[in-house]
TORKOLFI-233812 format. One record per residue: x negated, z, y of N, C-alpha, C in turn; residue in three letters; residue number from 1. Coordinates in Angstrom, 1 decimal. Atoms other than C-alpha are relative to their C-alpha. Layout:
REC, nx, nz, ny, cax, caz, cay, cx, cz, cy, r, k
REC, X, Z, Y, X, Z, Y, X, Z, Y, Ala, NUM
...
This chain:
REC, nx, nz, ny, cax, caz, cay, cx, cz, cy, r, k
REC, -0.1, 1.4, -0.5, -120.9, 96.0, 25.1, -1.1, -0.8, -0.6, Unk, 1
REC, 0.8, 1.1, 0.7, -122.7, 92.7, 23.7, -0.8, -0.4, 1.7, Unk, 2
REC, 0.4, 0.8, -1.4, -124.6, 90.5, 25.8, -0.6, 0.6, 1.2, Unk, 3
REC, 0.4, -0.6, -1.2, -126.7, 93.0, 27.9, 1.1, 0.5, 1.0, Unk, 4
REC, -0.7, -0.4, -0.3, -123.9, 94.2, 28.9, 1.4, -0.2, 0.5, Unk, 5
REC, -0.9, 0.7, -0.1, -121.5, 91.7, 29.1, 1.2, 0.2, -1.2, Unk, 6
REC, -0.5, 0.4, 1.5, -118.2, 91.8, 27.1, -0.3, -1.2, -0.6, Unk, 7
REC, 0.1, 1.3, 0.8, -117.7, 89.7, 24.1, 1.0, -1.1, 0.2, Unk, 8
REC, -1.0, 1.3, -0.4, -115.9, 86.2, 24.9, 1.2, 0.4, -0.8, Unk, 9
REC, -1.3, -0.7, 0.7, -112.2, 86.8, 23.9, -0.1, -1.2, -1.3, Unk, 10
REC, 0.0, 1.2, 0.9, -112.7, 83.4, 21.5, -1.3, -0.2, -0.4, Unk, 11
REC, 1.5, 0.7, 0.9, -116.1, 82.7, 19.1, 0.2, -1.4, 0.8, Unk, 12
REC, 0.4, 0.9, -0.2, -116.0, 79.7, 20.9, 0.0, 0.0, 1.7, Unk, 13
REC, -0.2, -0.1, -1.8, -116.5, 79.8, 25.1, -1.0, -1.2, 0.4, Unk, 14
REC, 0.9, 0.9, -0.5, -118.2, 76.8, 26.7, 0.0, 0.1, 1.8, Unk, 15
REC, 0.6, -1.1, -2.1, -120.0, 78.1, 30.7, 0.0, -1.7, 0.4, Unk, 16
REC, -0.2, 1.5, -1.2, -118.9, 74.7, 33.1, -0.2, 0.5, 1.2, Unk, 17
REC, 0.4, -0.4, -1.2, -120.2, 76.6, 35.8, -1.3, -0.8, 0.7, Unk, 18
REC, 0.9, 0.4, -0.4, -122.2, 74.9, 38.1, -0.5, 1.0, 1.7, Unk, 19
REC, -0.1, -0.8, -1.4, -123.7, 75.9, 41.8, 1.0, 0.4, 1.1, Unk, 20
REC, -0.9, 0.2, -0.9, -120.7, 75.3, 43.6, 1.3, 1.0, -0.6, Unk, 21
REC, -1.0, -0.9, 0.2, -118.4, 76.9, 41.2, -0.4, 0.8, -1.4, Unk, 22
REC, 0.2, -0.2, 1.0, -117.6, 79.1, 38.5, 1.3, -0.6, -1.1, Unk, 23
REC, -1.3, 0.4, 0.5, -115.5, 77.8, 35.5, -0.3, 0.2, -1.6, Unk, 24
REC, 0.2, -0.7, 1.1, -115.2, 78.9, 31.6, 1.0, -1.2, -1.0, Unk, 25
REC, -1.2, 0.3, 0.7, -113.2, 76.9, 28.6, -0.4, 1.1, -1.0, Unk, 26
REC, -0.4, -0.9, 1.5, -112.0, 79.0, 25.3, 0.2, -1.1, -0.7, Unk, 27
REC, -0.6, 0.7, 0.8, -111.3, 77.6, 22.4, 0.8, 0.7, -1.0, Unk, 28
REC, -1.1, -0.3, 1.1, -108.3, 78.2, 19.7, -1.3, 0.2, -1.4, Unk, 29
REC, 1.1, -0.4, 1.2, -110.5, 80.0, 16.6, 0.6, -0.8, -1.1, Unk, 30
REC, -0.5, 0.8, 1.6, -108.1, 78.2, 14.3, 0.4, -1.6, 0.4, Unk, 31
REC, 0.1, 1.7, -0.5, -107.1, 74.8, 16.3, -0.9, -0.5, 0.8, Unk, 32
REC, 1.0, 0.5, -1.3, -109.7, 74.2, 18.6, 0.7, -0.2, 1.2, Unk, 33
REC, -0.2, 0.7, -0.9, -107.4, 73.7, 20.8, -0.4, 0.8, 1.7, Unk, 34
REC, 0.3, -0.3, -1.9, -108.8, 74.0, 24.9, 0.7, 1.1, 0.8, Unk, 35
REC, -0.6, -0.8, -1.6, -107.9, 76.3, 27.8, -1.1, 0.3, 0.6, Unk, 36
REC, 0.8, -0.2, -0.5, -109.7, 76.1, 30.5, 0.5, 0.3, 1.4, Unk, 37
REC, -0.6, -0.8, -1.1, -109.4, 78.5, 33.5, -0.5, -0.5, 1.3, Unk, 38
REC, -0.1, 1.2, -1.0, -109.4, 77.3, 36.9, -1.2, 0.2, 1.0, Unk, 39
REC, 1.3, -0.2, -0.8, -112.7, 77.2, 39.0, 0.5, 1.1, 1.0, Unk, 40
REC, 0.2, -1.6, -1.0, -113.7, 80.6, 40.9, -1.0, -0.9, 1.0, Unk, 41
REC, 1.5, 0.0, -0.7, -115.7, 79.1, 43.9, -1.1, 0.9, 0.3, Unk, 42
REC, 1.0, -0.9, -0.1, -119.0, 80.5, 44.8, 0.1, 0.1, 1.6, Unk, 43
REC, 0.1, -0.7, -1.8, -119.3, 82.7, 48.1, 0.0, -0.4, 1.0, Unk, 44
REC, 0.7, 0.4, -0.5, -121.7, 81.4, 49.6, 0.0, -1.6, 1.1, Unk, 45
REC, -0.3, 1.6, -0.6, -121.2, 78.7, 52.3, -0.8, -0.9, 0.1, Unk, 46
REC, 1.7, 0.7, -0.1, -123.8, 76.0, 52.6, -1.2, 0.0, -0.8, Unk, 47
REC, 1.4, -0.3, 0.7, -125.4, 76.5, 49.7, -0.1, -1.1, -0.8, Unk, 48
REC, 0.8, 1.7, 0.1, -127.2, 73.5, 47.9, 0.8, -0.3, -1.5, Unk, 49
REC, -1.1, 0.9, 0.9, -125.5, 71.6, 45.3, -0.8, 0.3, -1.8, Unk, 50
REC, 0.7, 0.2, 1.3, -128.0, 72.3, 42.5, -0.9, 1.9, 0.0, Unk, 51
REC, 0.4, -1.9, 0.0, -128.8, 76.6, 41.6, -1.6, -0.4, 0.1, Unk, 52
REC, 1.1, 0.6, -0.2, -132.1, 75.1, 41.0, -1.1, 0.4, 1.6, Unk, 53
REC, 0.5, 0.2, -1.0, -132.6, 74.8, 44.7, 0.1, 1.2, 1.0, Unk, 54
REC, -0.2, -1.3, -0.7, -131.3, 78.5, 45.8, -1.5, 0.7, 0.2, Unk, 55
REC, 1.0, -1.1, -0.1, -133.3, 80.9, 47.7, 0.3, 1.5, -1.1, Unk, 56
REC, 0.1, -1.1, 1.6, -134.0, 84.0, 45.4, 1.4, 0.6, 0.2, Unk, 57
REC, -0.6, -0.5, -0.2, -131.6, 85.7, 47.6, 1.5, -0.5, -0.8, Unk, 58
REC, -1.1, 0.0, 1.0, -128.6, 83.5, 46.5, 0.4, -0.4, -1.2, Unk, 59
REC, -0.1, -0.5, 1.4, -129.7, 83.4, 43.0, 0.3, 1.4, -0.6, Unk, 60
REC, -0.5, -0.8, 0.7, -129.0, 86.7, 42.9, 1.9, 0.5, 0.1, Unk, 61
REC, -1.5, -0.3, 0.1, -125.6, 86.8, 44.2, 1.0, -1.1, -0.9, Unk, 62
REC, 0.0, 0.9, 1.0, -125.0, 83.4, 42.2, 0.4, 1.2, -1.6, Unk, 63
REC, 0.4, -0.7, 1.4, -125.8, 85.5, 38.9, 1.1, 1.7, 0.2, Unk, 64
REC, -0.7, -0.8, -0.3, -123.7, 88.4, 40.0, 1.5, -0.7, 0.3, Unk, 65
REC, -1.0, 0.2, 0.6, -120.8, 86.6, 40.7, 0.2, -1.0, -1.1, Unk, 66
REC, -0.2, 0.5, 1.1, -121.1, 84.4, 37.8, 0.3, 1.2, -0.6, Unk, 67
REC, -0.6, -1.3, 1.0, -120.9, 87.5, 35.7, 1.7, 0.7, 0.5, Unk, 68
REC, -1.2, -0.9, -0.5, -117.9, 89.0, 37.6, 1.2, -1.3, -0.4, Unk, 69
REC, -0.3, 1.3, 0.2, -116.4, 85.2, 37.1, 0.4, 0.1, -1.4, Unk, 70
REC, -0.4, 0.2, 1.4, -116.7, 85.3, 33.2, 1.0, 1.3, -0.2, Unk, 71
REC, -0.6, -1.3, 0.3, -115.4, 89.1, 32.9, 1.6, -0.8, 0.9, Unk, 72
REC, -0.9, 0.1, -0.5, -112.3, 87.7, 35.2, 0.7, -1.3, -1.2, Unk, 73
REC, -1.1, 1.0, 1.0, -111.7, 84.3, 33.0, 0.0, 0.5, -1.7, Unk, 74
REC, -0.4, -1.0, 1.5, -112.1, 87.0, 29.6, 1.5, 0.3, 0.1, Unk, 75
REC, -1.0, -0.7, -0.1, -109.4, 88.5, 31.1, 1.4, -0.8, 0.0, Unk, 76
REC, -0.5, 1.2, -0.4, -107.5, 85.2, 32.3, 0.3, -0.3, -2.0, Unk, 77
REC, -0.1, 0.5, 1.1, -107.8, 84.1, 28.7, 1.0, 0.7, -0.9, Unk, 78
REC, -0.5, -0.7, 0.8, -106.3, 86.9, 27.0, 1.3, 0.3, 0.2, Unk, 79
REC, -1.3, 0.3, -0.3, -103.1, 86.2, 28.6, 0.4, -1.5, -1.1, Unk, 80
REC, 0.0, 1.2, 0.6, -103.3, 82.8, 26.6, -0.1, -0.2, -1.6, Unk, 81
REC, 0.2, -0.1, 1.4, -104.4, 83.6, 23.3, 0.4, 1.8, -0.8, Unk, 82
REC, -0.8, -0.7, 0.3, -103.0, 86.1, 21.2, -0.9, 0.5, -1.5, Unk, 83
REC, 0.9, -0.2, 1.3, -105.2, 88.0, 17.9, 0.9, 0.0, -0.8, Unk, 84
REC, -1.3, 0.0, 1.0, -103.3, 87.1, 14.5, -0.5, 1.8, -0.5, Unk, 85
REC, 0.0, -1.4, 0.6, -102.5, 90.7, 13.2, -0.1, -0.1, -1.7, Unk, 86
REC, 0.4, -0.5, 1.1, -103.5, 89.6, 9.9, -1.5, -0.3, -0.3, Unk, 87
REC, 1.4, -0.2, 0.4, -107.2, 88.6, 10.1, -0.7, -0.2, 1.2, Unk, 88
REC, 1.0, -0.3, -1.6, -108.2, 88.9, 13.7, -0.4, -0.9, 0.2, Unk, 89
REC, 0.4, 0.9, -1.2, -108.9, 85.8, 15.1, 1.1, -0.3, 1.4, Unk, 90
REC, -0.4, 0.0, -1.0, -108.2, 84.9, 18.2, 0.5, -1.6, 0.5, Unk, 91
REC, -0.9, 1.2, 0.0, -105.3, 82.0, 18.5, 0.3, -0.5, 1.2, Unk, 92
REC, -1.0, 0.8, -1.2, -103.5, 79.9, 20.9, 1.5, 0.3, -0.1, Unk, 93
REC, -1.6, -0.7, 0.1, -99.5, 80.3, 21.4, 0.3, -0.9, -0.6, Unk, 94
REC, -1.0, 1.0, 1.0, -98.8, 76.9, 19.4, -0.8, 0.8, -1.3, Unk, 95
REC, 0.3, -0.6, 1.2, -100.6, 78.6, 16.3, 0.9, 1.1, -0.3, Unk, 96
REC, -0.7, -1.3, 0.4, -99.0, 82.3, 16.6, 1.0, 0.2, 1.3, Unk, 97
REC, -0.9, -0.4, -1.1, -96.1, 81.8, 18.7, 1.0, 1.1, 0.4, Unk, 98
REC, -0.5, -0.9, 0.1, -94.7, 85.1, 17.5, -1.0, 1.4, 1.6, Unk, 99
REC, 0.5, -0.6, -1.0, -95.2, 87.7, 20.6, -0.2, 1.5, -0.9, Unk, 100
REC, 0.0, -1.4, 0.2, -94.5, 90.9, 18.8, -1.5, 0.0, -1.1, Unk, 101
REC, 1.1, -0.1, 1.4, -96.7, 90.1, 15.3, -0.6, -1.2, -0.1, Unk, 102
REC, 0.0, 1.1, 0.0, -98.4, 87.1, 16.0, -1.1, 0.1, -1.5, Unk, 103
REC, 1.2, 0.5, 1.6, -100.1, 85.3, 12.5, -0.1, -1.3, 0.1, Unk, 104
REC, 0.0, 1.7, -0.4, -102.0, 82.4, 12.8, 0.5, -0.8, -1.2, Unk, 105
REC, -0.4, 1.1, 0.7, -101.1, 79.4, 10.7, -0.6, 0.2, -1.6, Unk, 106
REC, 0.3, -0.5, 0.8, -103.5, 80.3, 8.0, 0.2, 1.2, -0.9, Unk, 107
REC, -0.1, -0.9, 0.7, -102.7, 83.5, 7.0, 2.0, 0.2, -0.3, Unk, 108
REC, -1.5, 0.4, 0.1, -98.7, 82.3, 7.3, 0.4, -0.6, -1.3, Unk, 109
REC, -0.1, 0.9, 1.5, -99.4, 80.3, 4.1, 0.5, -1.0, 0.2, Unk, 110
């Protein structure tokens, strides 16, 4: 595993929209850019302050724990979504390689 022990984003491109209140992930299409962004995981914690910033240590660490559990869930979330072209391994969207069985993205289609 990458990332201290984190897998690797299912898409070279992942942008973290998580803030204190929630968790939330987009991917992006390695050959269209195009978006998917999976649907906020709230955070546990009831009453907790609007800004991580402001957490006691305590729920920065549950914070940071389920953040992590959050990404590993929208990796997973994602890979329902995007599909690897089986001719040069990136990692597509379903308008690029809308083939299920052999998907090829757009580029290696010619």
């Amino acid at each position: 595993m990458e990332n201290g022990g984190r897998l690797p984003s299912v898409t070279k491109k992942i942008d973290d929209l998580s803030g204190a209140l929630k968790f939330q992930f987009m991917f992006y299409c390695d050959y269209c850019g195009a978006k998917y962004r999976i649907v906020p995981i709230p955070f546990s914690v009831p009453d907790a302050p609007e800004r991580v910033e402001d957490f006691t240590e305590a729920q920065k660490l549950i914070w940071e724990s389920e953040h992590e559990d959050a990404y590993e869930r929208a990796n997973r979330e994602a890979l329902v979504t995007f599909r690897k072209c089986t001719v040069c391994g990136k990692t597509v969207c379903e308008d690029c390689a809308p083939e299920n069985k052999q998907p090829v993205c757009p580029a290696c289609r010619g």
